[in-house]
ChimeraX commands (.cxc) that place a marker at each C-alpha (Angstrom):
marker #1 position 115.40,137.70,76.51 radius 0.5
marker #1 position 112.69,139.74,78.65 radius 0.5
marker #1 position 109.44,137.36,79.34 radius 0.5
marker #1 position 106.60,138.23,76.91 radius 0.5
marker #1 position 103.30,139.30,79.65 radius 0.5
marker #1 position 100.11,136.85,78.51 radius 0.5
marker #1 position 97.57,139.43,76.43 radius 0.5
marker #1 position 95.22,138.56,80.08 radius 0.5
marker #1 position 98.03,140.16,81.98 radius 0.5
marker #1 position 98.48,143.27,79.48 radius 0.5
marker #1 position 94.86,144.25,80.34 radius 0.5
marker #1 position 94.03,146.68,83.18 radius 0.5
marker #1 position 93.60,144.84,86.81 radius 0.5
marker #1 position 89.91,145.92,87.14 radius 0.5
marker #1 position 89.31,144.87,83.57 radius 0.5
marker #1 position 90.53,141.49,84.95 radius 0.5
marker #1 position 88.60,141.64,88.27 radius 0.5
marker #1 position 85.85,142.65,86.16 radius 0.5
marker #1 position 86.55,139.35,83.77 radius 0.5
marker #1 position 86.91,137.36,86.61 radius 0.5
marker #1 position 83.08,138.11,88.34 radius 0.5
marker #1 position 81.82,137.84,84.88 radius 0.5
marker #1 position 83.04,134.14,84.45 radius 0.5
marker #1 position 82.40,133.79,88.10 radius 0.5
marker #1 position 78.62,135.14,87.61 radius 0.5
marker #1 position 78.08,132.99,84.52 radius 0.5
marker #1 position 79.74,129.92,85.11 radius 0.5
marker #1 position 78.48,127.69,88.50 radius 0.5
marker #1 position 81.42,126.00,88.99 radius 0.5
marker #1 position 84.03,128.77,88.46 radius 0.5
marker #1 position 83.85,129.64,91.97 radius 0.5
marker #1 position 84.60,126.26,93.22 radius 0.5
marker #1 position 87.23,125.73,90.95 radius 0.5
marker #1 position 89.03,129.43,92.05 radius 0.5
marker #1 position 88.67,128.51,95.59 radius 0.5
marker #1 position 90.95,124.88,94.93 radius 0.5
marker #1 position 93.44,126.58,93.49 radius 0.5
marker #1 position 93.55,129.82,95.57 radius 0.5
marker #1 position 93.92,126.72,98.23 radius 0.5
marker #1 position 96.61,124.76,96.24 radius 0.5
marker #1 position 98.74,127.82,95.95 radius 0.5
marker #1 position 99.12,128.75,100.04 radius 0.5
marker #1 position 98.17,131.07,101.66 radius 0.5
marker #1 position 96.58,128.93,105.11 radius 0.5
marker #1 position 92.89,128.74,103.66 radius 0.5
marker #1 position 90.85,125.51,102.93 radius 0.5
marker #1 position 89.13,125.20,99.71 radius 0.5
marker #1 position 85.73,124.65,101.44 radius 0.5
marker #1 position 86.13,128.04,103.31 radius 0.5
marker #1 position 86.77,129.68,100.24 radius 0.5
marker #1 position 83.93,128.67,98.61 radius 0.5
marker #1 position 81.73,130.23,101.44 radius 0.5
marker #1 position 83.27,133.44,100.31 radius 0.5
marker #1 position 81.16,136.32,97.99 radius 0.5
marker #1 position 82.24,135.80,94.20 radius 0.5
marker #1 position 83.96,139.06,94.10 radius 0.5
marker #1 position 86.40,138.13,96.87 radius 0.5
marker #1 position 87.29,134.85,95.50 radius 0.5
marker #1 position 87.92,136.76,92.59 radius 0.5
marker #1 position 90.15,139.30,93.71 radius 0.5
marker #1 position 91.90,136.65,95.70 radius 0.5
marker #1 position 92.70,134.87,92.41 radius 0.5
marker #1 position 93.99,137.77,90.89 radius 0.5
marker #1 position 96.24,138.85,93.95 radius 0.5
marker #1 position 97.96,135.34,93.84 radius 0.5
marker #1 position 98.10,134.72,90.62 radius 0.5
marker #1 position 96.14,131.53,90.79 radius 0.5
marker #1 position 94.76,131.67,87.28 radius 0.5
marker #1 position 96.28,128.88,84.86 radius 0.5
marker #1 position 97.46,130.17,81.51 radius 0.5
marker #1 position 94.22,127.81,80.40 radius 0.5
marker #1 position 91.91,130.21,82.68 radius 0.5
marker #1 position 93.20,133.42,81.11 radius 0.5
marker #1 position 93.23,131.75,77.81 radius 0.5
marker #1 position 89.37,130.71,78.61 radius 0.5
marker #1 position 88.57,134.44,80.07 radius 0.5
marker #1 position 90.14,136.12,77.11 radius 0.5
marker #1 position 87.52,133.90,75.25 radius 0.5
marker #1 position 84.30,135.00,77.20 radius 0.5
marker #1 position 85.72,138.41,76.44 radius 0.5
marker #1 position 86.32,138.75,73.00 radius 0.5
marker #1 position 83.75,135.95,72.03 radius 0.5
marker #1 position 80.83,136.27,74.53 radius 0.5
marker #1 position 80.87,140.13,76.40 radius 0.5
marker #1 position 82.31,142.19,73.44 radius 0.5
marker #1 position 82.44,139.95,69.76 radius 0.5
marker link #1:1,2 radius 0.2
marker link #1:2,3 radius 0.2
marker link #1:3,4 radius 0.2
marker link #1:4,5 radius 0.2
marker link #1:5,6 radius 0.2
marker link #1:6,7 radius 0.2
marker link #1:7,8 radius 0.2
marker link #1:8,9 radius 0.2
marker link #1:9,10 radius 0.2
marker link #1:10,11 radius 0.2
marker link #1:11,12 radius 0.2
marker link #1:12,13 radius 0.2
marker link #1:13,14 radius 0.2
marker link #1:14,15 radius 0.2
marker link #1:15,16 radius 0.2
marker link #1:16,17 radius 0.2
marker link #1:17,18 radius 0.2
marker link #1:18,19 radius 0.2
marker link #1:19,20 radius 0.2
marker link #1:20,21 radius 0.2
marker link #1:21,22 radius 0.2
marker link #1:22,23 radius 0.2
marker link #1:23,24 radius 0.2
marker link #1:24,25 radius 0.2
marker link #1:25,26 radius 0.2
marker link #1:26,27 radius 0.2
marker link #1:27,28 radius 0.2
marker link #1:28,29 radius 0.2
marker link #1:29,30 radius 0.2
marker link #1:30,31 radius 0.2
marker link #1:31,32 radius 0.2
marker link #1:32,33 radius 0.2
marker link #1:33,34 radius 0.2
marker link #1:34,35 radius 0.2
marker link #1:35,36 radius 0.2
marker link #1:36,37 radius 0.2
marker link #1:37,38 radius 0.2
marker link #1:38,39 radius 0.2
marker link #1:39,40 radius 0.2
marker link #1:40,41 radius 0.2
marker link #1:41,42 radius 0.2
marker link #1:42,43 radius 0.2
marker link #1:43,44 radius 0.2
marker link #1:44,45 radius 0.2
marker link #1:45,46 radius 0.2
marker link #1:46,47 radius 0.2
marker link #1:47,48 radius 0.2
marker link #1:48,49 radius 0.2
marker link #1:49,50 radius 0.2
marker link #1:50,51 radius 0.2
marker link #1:51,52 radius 0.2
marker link #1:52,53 radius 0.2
marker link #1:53,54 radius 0.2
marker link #1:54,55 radius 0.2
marker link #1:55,56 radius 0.2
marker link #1:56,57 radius 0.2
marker link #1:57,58 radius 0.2
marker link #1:58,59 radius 0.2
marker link #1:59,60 radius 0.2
marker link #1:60,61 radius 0.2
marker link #1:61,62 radius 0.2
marker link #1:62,63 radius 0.2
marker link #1:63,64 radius 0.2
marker link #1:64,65 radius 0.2
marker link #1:65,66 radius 0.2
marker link #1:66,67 radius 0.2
marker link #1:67,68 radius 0.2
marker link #1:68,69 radius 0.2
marker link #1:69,70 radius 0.2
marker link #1:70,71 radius 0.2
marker link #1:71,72 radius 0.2
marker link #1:72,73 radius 0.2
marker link #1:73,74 radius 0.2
marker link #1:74,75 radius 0.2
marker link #1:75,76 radius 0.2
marker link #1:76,77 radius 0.2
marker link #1:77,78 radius 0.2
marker link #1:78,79 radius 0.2
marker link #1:79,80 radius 0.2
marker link #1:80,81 radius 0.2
marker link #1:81,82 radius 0.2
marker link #1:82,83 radius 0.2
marker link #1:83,84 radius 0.2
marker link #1:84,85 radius 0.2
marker link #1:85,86 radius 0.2
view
């Protein structure tokens, strides 16, 4: 049976980057929060460096690894449909 994409997923990648500095931009600890689990997923960088980083790389960086839980899309879908465009 082929794996049903998340409605997050079915949108356009810079609709999601675009999301992503959104939630990143309204949210103070959204960047903090990226950066520890860009960090828990590999990838040789320390959560602390991260964090150091502009808001639209950490976001990108998200994206590229796929670090977002299904509880972060679920939560971005909700500043999108809710918040940017009800």
């Amino acid at each position: 049976m082929p794996k049903i994409p998340s409605p997050f997923k079915a949108l356009p990648m810079e609709r999601r980057q675009w999301l992503v500095l959104q939630a990143l931009a309204r949210h103070k600890s959204a960047k903090a929060l990226y950066a520890q689990r860009i960090a828990a997923k590999g990838g040789g960088f320390r959560a602390s460096t991260l964090v150091s980083w502009p808001a639209d790389k950490v976001g990108k960086e998200a994206l590229r690894l796929g670090a977002l839980t299904p509880q972060d899309e679920l939560e971005l879908l909700q500043l999108l449909y809710v918040d940017l465009e009800p």
